[in-house]
C-alpha positions in Angstrom: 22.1 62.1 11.8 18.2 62.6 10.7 17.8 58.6 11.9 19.3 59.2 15.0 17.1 62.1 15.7 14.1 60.1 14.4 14.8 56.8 16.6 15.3 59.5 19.5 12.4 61.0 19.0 10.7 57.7 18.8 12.0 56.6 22.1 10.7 59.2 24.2 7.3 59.2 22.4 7.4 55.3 23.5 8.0 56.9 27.2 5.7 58.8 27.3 3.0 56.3 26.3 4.3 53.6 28.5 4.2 56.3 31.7 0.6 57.0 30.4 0.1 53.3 30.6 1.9 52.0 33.8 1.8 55.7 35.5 4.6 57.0 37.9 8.4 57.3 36.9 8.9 53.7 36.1 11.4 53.6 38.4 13.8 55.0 37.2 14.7 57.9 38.7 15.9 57.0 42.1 18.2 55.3 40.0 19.2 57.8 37.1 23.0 59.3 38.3 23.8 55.5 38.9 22.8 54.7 35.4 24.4 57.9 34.0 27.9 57.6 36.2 28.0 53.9 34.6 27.3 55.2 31.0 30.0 57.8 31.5 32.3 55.2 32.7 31.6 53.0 30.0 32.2 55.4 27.2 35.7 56.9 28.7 36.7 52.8 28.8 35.7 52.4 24.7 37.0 55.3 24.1 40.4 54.4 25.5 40.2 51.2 24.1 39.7 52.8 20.4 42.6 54.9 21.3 44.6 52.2 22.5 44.0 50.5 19.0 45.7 53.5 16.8 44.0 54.6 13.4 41.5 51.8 12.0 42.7 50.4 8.6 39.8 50.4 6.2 38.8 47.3 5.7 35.8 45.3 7.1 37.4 42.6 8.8 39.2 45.9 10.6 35.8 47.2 11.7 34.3 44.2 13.0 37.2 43.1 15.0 37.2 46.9 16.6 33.3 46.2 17.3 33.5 42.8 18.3 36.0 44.1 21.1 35.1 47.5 21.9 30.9 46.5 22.6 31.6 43.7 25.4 33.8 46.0 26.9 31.3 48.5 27.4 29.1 46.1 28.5 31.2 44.6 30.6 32.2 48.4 32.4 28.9 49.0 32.3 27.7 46.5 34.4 30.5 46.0 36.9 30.2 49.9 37.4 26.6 49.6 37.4 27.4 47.0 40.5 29.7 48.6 42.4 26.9 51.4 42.3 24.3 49.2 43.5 21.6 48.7 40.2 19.3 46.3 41.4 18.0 46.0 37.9 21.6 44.7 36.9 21.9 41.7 39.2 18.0 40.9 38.1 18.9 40.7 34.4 21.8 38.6 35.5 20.1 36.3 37.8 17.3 35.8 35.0 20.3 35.5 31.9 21.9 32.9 35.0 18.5 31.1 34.8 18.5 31.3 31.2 21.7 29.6 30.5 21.7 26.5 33.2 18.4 25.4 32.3 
């Protein structure tokens, strides 16, 4: 708990130094109940997909299989909600991974 406070904390101290820096909103807000209707989206799909699994064994082959399924599905809901919602910033971080892959 007291690191996820601190790295928290941290972030929005990096905020407010980069606004400082660049000035303005970064841009952001215009886009901010997009970005928060995707999160929400993206959390009630991992959620049912944790659900869907039943009661995680113990066991560390158990755990990575749940997180190496459950994380590109929320990244995967994220950005197709995030699309559908029309985030700019999503089909610029695809076009530049697109670029990044074909080279």
């Amino acid at each position: 708990m007291s690191t996820s406070i601190v790295a928290l904390w941290n972030s929005a101290l990096l905020l407010v130094l980069l606004r400082r820096r660049i000035g303005g909103s970064l841009g952001l807000l215009p886009d901010l109940w997009r970005i928060a209707a995707a999160t929400i989206a993206m959390g009630f799909v991992c959620r049912l997909w944790l659900a869907s699994l039943g009661p995680a064994p113990h066991g560390l082959a158990n755990d990575l299989a749940r997180v190496a399924t459950t994380v590109p599905l929320g990244a995967a809901t994220f950005y197709a909600v995030g699309r559908a919602l029309g985030l700019a910033d999503l089909e610029r971080l695809a076009g530049s991974l697109r670029r990044r892959v074909w080279r």
